[in-house]
C-alpha positions in Angstrom: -9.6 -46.3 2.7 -9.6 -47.1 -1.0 -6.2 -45.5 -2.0 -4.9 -48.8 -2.6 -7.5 -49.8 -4.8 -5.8 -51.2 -9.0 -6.1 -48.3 -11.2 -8.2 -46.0 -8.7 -7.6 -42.2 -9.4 -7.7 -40.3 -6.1 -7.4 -36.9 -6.0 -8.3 -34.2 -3.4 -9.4 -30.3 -3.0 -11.3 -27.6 -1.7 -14.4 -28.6 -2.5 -15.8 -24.9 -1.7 -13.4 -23.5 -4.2 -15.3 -23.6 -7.5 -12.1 -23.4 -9.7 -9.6 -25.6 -7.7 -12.6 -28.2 -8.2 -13.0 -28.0 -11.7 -9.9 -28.7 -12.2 -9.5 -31.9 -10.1 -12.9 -32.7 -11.0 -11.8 -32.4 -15.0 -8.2 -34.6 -15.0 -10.7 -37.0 -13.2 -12.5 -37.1 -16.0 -9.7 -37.5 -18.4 -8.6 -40.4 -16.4 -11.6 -41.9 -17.0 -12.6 -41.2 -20.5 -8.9 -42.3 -21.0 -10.4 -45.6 -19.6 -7.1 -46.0 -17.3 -9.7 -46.9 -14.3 -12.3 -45.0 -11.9 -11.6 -42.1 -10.0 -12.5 -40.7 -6.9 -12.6 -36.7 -6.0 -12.7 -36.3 -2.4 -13.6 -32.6 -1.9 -13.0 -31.4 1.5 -16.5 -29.4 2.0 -18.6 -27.4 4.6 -22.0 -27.6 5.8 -22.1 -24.1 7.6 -25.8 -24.9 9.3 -27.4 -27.7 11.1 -28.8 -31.3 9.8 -31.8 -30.4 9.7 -34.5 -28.6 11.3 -34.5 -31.3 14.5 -30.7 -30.8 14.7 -28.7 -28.3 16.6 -24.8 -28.6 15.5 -24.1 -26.1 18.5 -24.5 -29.2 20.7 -21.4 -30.8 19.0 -19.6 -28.0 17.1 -18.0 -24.7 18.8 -18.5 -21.4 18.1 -15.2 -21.0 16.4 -16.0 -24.2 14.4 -19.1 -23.0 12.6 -18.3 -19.4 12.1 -14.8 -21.0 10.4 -17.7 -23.2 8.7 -19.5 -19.6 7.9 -16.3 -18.3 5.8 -15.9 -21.8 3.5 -19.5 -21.1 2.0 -18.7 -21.5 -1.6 -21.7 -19.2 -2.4 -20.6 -16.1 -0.5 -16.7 -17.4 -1.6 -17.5 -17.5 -5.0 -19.4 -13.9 -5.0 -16.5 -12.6 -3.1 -14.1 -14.0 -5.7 -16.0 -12.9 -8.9 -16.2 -9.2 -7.4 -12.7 -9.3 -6.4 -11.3 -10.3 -9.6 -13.4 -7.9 -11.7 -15.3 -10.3 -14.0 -18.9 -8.6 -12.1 -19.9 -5.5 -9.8 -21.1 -6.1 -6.4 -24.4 -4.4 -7.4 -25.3 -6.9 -10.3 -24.1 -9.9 -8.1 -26.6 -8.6 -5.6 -29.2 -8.3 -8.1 -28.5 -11.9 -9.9 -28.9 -13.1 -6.1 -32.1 -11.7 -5.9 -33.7 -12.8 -8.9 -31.9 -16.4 -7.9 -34.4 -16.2 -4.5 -37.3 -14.6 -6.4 -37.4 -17.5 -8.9 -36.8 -20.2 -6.3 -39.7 -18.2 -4.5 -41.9 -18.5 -7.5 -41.3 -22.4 -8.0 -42.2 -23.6 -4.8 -45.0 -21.6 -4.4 -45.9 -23.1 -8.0 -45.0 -26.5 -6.4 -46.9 -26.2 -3.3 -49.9 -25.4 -5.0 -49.6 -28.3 -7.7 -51.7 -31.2 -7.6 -50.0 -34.7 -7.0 -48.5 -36.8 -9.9 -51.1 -39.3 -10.9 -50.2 -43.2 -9.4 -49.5 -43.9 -13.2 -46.6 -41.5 -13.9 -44.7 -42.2 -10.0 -41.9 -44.4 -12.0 -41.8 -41.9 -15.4 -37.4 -41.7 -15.8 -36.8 -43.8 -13.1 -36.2 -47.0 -14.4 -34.7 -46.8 -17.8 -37.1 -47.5 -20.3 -34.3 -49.7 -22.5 -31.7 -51.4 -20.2 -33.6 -54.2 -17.6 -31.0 -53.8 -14.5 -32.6 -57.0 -13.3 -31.1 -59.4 -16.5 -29.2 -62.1 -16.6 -26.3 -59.8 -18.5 -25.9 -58.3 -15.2 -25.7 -61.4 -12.8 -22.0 -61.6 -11.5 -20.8 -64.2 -9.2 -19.2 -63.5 -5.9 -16.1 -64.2 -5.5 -15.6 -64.5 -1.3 -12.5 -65.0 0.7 -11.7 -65.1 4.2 -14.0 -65.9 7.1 -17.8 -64.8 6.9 -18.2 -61.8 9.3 -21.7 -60.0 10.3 -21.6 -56.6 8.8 -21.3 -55.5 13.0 -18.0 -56.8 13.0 -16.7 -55.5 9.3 -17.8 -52.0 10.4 -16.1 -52.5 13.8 -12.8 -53.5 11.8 -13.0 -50.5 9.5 -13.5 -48.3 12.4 -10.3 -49.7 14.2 -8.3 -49.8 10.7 -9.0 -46.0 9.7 -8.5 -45.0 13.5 -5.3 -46.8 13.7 -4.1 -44.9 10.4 -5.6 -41.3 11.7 -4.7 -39.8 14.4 -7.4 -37.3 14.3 -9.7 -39.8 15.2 
């Protein structure tokens, strides 16, 4: 949908391929720094389990669907691939997994048991502490063309514009 957009660097990968990412991810990043516009990385991803707890993706995804899901886990993928191309052995990449879930184990236990931030430090790094967001430096203008529409009716269009352009949809 914004393809079209002046100067806008769109790129795409297999966002649960760790090295094809990088690399999209880093001549995105040269385009930027090179200050020829934004960029944009779409990477194509998984989620190989539900929304959330109150969510059962077996209602709206088939069997063949999420165990296709299953074999795009970059995790599993990415132990797969370091074992395959030599760079660890399957026994210390067990082990390194392991010590991963003992120490995530450890520091929510730890967090569980911690007492609440005090009302004083809620907004500590939230705000920046030397740029006021809300200033005058960053008051814009709009600039508006066309016809006002209710945001009902601009999310109708985009639905009809990118259904139009995809036949998957």
């Amino acid at each position: 949908m914004v393809a079209n957009y002046p100067g806008l660097h769109v790129a795409e990968c297999d966002g649960t391929d760790p090295l094809a990412s990088y690399a999209v991810l880093k001549s995105a990043a040269e385009y930027c720094r090179a200050r020829k516009g934004p960029a944009l990385v779409h990477a194509h991803v998984t989620r190989p389990y539900s929304h959330s707890l109150s969510d059962d993706e077996k209602l709206y995804k088939t069997a063949r669907q999420i165990e296709e899901d299953a074999h795009r886990d970059p995790i599993p993928k990415f132990g797969l691939f370091l074992v395959r191309e030599r760079i660890v052995e399957e026994n210390e990449l067990e082990k390194l997994e392991a010590d991963v879930d003992h120490e995530i184990r450890e520091a929510t236990d730890k967090a569980l048991r911690a007492e609440p931030p005090l009302k004083e430090c809620l907004l500590v790094n939230v705000y920046s502490p030397d740029v006021d967001a809300t200033s005058p430096r960053f008051e814009a203008v709009p600039q508006f063309s066309g016809e006002p529409r209710t945001m009902v009716e601009c999310v109708s269009a985009t639905l009809a514009d990118e259904m139009a352009r995809d036949d998957g949809l």
